[in-house]
PLY file of the C-alpha trace (Angstrom):
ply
format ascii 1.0
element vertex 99
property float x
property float y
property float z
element edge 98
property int vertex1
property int vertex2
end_header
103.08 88.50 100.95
104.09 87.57 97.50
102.01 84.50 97.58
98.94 85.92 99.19
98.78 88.58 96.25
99.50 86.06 94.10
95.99 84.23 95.19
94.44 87.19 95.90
95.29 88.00 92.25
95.53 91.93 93.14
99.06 93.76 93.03
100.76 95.22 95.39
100.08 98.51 94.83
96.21 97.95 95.49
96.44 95.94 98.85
96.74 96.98 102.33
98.73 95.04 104.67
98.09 95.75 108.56
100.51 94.67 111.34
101.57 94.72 114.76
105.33 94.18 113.43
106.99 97.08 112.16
109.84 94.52 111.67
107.88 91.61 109.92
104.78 93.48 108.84
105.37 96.94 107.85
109.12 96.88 106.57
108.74 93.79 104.10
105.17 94.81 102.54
106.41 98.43 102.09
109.22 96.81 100.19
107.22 95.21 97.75
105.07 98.23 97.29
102.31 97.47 99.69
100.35 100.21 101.72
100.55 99.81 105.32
98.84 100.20 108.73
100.61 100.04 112.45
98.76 97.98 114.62
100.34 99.85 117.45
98.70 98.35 120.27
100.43 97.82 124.13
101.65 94.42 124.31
99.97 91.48 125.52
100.13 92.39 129.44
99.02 95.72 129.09
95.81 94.16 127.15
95.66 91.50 129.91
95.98 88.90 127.73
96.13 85.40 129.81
94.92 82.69 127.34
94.24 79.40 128.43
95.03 77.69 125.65
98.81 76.15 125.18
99.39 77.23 121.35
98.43 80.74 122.58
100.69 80.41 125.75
103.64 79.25 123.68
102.87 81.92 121.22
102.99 84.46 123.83
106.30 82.99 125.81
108.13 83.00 122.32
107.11 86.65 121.84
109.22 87.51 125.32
111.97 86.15 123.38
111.67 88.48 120.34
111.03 91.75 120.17
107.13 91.46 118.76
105.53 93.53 121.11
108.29 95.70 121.61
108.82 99.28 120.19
109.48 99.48 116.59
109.02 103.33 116.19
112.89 103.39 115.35
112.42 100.96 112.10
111.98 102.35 108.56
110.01 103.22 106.60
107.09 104.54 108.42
104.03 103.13 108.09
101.30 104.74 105.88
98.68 104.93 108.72
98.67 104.34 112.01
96.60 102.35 114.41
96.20 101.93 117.83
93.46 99.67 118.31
91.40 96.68 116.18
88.52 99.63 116.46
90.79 102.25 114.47
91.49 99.97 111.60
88.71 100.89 109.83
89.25 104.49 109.86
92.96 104.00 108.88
91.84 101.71 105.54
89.24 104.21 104.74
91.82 106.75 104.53
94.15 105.17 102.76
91.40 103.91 99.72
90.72 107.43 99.56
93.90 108.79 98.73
0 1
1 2
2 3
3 4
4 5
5 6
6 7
7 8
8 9
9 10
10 11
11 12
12 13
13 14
14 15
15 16
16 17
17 18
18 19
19 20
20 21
21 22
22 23
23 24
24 25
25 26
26 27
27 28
28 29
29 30
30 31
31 32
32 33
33 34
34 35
35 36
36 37
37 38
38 39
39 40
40 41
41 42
42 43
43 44
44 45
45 46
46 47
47 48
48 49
49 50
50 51
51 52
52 53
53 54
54 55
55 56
56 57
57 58
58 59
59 60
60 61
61 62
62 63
63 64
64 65
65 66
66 67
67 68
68 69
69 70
70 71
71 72
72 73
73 74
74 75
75 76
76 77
77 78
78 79
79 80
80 81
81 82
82 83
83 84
84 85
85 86
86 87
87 88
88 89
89 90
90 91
91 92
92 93
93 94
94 95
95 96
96 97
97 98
């Protein structure tokens, strides 16, 4: 995150990160002072999401292995918004730039 603001040339304070991850996503960018959105979608199965390609399919088999699509409601901090589709994100930034 540190490097992407760092190009980005923005604090933290004044960028948004969104995530499926509470673990990877949410925790770490809240740390740093970061605003954050859930991406919390069902996991790949429940989408029916059967990709064809290989990097996608090892993706995917590594993800049964750790708990990214799993339920992170338990980690802290909460997130600043929630999401539960791509469609919502949006409406979750807007909010947050407003406040």
């Amino acid at each position: 995150f540190q490097w992407a603001l760092s190009q980005a040339n923005i604090s933290p304070q004044k960028a948004i990160m969104i995530g499926d991850r509470r673990d990877n996503d949410i925790l770490p960018a809240s740390q740093i002072g970061m605003k954050t959105i859930w991406l919390d979608w069902p996991g790949h199965r429940q989408r029916s999401w059967f990709p064809d390609d290989p990097h996608a399919q090892l993706f995917l088999a590594s993800s049964d292995r750790v708990p990214y699509f799993g339920d992170h409601r338990h980690l802290k901090p909460e997130p600043d918004a929630t999401a539960p589709t791509l469609a919502d994100v949006p409406t979750a930034v807007a909010r947050l730039v407003s406040v």
